[in-house]
PDB file of N, CA, C and O in Angstrom:
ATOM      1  N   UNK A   1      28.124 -19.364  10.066  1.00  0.00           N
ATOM      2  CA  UNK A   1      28.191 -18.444   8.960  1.00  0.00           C
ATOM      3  C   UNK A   1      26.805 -18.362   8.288  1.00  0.00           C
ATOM      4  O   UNK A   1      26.388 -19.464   7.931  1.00  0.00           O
ATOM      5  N   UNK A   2      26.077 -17.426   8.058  1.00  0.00           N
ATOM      6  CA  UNK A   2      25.155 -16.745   7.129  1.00  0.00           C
ATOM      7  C   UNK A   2      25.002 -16.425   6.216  1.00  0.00           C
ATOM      8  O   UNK A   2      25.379 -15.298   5.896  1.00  0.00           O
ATOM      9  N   UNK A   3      24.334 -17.301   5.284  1.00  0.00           N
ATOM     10  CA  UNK A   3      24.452 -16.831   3.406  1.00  0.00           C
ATOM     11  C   UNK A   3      24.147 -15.202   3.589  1.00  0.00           C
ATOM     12  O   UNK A   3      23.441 -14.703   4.465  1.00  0.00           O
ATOM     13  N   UNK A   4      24.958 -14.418   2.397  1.00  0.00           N
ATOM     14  CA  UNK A   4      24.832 -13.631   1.763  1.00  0.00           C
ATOM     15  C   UNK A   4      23.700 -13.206   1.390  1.00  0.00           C
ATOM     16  O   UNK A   4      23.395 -12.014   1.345  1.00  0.00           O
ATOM     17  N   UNK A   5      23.023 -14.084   1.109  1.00  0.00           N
ATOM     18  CA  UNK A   5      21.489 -13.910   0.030  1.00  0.00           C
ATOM     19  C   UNK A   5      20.643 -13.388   1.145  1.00  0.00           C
ATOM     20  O   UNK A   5      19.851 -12.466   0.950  1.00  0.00           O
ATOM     21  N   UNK A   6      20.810 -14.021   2.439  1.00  0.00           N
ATOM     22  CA  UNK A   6      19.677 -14.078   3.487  1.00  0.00           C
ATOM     23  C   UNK A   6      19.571 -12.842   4.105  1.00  0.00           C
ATOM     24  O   UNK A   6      18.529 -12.519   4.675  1.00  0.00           O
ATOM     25  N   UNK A   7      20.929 -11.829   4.032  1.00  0.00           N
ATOM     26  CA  UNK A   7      20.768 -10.666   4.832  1.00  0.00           C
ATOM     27  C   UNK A   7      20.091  -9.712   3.610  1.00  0.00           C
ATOM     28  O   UNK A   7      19.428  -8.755   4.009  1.00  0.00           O
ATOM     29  N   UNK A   8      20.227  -9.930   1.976  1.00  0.00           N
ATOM     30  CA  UNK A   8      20.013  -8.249   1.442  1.00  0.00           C
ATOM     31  C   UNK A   8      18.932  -8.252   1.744  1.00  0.00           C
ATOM     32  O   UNK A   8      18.534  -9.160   2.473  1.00  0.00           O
ATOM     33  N   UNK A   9      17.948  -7.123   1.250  1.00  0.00           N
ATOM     34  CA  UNK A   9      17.122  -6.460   1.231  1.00  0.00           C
ATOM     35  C   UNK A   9      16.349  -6.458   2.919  1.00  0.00           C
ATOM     36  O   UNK A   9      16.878  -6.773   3.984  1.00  0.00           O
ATOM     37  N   UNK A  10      14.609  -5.869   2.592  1.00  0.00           N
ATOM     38  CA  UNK A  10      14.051  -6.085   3.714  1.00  0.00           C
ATOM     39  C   UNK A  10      13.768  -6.711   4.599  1.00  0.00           C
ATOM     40  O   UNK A  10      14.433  -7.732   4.423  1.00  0.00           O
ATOM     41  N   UNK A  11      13.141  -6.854   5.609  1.00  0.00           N
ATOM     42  CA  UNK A  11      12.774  -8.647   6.058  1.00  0.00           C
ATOM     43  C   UNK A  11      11.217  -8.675   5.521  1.00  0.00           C
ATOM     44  O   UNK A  11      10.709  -7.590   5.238  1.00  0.00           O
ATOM     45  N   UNK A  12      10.581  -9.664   5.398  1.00  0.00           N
ATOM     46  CA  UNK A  12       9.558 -10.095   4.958  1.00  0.00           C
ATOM     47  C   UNK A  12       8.756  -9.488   5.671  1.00  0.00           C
ATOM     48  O   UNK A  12       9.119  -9.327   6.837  1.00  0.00           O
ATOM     49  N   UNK A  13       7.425  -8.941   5.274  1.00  0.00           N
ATOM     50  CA  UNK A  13       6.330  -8.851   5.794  1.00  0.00           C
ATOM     51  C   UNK A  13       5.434  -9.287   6.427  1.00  0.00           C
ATOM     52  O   UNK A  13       4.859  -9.806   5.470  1.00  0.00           O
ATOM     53  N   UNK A  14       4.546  -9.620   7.610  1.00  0.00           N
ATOM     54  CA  UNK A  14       3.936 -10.259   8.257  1.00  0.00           C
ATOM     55  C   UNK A  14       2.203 -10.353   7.175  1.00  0.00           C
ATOM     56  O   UNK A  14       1.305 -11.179   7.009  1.00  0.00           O
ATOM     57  N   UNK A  15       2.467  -9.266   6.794  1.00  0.00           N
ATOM     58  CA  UNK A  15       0.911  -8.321   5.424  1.00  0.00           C
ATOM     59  C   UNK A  15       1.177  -8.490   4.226  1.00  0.00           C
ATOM     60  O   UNK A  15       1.366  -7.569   3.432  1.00  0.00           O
ATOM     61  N   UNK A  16       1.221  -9.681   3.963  1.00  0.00           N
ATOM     62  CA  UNK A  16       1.749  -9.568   2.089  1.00  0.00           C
ATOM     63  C   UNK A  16       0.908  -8.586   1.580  1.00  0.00           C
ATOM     64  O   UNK A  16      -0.162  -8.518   2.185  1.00  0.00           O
ATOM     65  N   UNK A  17       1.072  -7.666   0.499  1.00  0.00           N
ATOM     66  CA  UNK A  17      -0.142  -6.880  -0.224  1.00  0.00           C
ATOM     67  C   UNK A  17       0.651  -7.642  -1.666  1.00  0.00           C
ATOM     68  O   UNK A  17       1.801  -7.908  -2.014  1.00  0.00           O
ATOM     69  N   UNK A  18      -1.008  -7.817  -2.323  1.00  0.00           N
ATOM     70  CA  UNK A  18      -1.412  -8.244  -3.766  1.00  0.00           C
ATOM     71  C   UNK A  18      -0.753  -6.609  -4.468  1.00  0.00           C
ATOM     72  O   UNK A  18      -0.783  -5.407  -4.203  1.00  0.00           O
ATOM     73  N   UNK A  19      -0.157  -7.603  -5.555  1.00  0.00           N
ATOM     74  CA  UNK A  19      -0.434  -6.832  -6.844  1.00  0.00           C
ATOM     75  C   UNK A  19      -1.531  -6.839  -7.370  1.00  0.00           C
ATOM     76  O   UNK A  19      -1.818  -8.008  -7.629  1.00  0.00           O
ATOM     77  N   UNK A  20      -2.566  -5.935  -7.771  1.00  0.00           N
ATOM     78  CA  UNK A  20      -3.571  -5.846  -8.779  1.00  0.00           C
ATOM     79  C   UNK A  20      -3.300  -4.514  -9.915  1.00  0.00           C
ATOM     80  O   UNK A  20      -2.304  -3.791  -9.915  1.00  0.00           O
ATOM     81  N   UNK A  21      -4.402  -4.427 -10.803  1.00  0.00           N
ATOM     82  CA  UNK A  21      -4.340  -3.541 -11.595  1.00  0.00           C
ATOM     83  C   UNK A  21      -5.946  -2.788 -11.706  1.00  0.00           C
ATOM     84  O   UNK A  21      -7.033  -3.267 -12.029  1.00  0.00           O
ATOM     85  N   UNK A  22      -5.565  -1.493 -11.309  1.00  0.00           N
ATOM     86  CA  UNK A  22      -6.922  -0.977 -10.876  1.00  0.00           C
ATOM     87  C   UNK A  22      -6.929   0.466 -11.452  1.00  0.00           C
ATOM     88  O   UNK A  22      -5.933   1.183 -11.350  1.00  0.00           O
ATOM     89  N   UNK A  23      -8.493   1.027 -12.282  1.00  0.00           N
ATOM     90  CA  UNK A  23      -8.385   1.987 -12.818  1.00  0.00           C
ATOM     91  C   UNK A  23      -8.845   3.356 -11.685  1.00  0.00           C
ATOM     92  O   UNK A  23     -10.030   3.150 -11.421  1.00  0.00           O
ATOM     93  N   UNK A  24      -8.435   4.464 -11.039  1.00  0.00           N
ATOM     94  CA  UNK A  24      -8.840   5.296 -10.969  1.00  0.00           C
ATOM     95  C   UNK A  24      -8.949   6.598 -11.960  1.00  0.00           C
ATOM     96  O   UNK A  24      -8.373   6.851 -13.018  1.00  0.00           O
ATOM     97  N   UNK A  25     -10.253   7.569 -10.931  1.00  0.00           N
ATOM     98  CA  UNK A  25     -10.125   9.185 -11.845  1.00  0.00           C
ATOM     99  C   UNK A  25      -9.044   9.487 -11.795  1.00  0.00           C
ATOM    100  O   UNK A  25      -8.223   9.112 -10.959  1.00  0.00           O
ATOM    101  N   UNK A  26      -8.798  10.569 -13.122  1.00  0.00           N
ATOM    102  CA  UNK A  26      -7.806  11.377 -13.115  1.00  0.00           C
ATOM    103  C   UNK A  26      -7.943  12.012 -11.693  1.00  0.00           C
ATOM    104  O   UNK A  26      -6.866  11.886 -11.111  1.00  0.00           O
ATOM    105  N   UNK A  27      -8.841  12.626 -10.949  1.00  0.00           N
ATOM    106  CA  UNK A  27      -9.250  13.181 -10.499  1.00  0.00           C
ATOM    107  C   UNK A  27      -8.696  12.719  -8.629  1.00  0.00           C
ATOM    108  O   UNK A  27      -8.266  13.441  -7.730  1.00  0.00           O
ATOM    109  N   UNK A  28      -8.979  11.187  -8.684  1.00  0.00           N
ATOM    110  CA  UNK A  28      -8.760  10.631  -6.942  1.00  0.00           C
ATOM    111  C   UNK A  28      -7.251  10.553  -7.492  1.00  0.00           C
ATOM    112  O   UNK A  28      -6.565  10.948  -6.549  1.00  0.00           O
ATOM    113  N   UNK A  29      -6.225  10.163  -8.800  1.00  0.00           N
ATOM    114  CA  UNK A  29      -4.865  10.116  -8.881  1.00  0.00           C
ATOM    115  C   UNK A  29      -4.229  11.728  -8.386  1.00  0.00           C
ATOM    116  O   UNK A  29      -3.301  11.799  -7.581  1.00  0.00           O
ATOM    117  N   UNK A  30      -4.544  12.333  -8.683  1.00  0.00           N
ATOM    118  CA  UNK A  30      -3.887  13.348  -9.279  1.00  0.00           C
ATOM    119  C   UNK A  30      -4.038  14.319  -7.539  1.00  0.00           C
ATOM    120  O   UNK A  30      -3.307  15.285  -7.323  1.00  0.00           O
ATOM    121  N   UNK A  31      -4.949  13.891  -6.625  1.00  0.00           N
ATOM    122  CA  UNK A  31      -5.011  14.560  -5.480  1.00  0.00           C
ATOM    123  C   UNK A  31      -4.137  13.537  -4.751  1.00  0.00           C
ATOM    124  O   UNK A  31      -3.587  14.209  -3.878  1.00  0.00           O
ATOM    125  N   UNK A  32      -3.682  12.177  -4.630  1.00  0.00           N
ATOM    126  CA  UNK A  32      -2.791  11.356  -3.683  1.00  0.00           C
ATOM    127  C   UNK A  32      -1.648  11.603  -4.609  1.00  0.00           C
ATOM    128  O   UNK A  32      -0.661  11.761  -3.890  1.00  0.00           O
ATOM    129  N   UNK A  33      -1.387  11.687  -5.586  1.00  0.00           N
ATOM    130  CA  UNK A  33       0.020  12.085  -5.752  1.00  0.00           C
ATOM    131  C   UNK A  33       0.301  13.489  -5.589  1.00  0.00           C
ATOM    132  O   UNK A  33       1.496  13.771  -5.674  1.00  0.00           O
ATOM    133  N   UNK A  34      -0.781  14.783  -5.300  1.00  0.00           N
ATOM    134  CA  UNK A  34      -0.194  15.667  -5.189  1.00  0.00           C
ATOM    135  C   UNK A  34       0.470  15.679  -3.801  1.00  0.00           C
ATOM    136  O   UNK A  34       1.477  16.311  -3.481  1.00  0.00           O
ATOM    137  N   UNK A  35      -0.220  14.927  -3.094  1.00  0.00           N
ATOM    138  CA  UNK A  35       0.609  14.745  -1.277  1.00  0.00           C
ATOM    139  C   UNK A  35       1.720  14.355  -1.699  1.00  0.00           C
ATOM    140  O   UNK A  35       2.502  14.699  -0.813  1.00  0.00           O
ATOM    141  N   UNK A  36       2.315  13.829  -2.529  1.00  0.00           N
ATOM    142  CA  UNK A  36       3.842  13.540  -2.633  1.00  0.00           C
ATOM    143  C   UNK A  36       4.690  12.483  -1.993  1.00  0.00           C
ATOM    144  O   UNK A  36       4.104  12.095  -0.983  1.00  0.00           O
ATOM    145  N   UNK A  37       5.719  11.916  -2.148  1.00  0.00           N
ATOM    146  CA  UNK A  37       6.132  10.540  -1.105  1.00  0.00           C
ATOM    147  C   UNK A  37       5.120  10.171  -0.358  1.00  0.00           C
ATOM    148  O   UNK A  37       4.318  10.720   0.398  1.00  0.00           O
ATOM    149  N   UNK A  38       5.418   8.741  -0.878  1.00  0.00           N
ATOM    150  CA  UNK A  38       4.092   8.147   0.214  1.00  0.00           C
ATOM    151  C   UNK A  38       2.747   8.213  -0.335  1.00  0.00           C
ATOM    152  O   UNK A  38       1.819   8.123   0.469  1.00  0.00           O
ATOM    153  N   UNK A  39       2.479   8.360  -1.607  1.00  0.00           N
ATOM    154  CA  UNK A  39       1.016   8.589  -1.843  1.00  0.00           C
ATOM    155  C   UNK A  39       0.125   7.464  -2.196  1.00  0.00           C
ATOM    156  O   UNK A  39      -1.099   7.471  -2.319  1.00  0.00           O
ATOM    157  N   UNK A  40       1.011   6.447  -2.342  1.00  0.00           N
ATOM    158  CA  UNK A  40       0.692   5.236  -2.371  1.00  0.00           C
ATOM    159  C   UNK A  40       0.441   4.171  -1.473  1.00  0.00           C
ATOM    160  O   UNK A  40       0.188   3.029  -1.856  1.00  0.00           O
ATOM    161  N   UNK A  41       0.489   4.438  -0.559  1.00  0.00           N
ATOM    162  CA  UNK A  41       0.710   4.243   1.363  1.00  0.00           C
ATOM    163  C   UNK A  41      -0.566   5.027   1.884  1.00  0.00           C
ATOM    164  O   UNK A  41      -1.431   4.535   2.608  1.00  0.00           O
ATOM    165  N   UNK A  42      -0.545   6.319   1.404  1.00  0.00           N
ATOM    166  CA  UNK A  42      -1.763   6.880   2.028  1.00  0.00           C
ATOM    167  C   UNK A  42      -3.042   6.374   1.273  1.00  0.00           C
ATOM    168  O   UNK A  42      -3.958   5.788   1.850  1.00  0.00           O
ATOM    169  N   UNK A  43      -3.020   6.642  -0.021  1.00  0.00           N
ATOM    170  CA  UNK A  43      -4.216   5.762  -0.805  1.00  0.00           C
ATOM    171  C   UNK A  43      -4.517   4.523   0.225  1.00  0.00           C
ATOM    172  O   UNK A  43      -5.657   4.166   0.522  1.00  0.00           O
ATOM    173  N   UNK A  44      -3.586   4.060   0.611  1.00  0.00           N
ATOM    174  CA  UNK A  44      -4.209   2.104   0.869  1.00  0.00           C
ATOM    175  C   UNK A  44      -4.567   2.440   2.366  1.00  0.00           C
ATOM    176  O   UNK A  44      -5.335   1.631   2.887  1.00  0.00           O
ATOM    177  N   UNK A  45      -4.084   3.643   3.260  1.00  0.00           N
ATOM    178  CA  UNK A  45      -4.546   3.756   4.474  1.00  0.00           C
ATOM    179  C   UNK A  45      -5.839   4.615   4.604  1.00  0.00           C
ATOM    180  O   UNK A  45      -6.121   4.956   5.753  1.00  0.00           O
ATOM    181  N   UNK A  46      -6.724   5.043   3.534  1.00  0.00           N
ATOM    182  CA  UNK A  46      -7.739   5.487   3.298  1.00  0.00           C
ATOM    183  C   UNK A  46      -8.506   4.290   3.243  1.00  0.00           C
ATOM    184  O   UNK A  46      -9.039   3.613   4.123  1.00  0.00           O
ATOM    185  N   UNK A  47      -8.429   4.167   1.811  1.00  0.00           N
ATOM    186  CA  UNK A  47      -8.986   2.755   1.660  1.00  0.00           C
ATOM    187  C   UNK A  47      -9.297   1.772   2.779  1.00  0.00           C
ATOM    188  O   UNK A  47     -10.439   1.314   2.826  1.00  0.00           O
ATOM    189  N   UNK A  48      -8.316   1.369   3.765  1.00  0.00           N
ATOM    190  CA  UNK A  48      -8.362   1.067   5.149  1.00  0.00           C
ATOM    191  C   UNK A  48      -9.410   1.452   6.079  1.00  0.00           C
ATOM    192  O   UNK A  48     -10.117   0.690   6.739  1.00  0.00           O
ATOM    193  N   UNK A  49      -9.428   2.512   6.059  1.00  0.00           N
ATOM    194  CA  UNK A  49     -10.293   3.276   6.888  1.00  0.00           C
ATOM    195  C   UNK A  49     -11.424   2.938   6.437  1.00  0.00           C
ATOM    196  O   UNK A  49     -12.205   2.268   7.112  1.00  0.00           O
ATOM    197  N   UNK A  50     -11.674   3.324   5.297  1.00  0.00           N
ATOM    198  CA  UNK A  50     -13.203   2.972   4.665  1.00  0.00           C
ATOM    199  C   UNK A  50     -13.298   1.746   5.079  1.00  0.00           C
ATOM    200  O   UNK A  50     -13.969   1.759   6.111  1.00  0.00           O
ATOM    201  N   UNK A  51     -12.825   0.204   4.684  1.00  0.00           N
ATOM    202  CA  UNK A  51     -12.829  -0.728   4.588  1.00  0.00           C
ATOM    203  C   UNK A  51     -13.940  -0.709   6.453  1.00  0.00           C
ATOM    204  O   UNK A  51     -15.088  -1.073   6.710  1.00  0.00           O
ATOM    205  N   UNK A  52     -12.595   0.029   7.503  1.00  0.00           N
ATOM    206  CA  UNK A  52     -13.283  -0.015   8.437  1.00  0.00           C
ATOM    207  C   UNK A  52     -14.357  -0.048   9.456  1.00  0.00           C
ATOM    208  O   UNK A  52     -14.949  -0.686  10.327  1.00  0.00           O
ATOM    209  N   UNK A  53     -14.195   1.322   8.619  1.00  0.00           N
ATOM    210  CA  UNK A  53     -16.010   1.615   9.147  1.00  0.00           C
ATOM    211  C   UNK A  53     -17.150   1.405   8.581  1.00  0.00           C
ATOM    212  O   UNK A  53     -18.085   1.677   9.334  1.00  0.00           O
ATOM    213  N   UNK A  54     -17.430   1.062   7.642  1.00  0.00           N
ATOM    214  CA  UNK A  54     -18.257   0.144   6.420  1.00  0.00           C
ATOM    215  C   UNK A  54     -18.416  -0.868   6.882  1.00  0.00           C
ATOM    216  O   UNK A  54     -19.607  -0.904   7.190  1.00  0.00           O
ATOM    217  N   UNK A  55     -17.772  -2.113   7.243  1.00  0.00           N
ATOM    218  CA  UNK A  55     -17.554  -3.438   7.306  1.00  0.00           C
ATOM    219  C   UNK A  55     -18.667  -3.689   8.638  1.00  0.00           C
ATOM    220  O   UNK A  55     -18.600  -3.156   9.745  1.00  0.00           O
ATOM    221  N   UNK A  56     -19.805  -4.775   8.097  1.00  0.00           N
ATOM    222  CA  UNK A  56     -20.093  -5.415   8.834  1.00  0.00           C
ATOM    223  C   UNK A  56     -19.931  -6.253  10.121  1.00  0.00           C
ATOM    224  O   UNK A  56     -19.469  -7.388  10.005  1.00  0.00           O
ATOM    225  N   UNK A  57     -20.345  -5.689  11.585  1.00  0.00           N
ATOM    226  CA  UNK A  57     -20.042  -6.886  12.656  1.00  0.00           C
ATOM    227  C   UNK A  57     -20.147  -8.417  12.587  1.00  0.00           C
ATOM    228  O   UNK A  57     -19.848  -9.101  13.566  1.00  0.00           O
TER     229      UNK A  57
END
């Protein structure tokens, strides 16, 4: 038998992501939320990208 507790929600992530608190422009907000669902997902897969190709060998 299997606690209750163990099945709700998601399963855990292999990628924990941090909470932080970070100021953007009105300007970079107001264009990722106009994409709509998901704009918060796409922000961090930008960000990603940059991270990418920037980053030192």
């Amino acid at each position: 038998m299997v606690p209750l507790k163990s099945l709700r929600g998601r399963p855990k992530s292999e990628n924990k992501k941090q909470l932080v608190s970070v100021r953007y422009s009105p300007e970079v907000l107001a264009y990722f939320k106009s994409t709509g669902e998901g704009w918060q997902s796409l922000m961090d897969s930008v960000l990603r990208q940059y991270v990418a190709s920037h980053s030192r060998p």
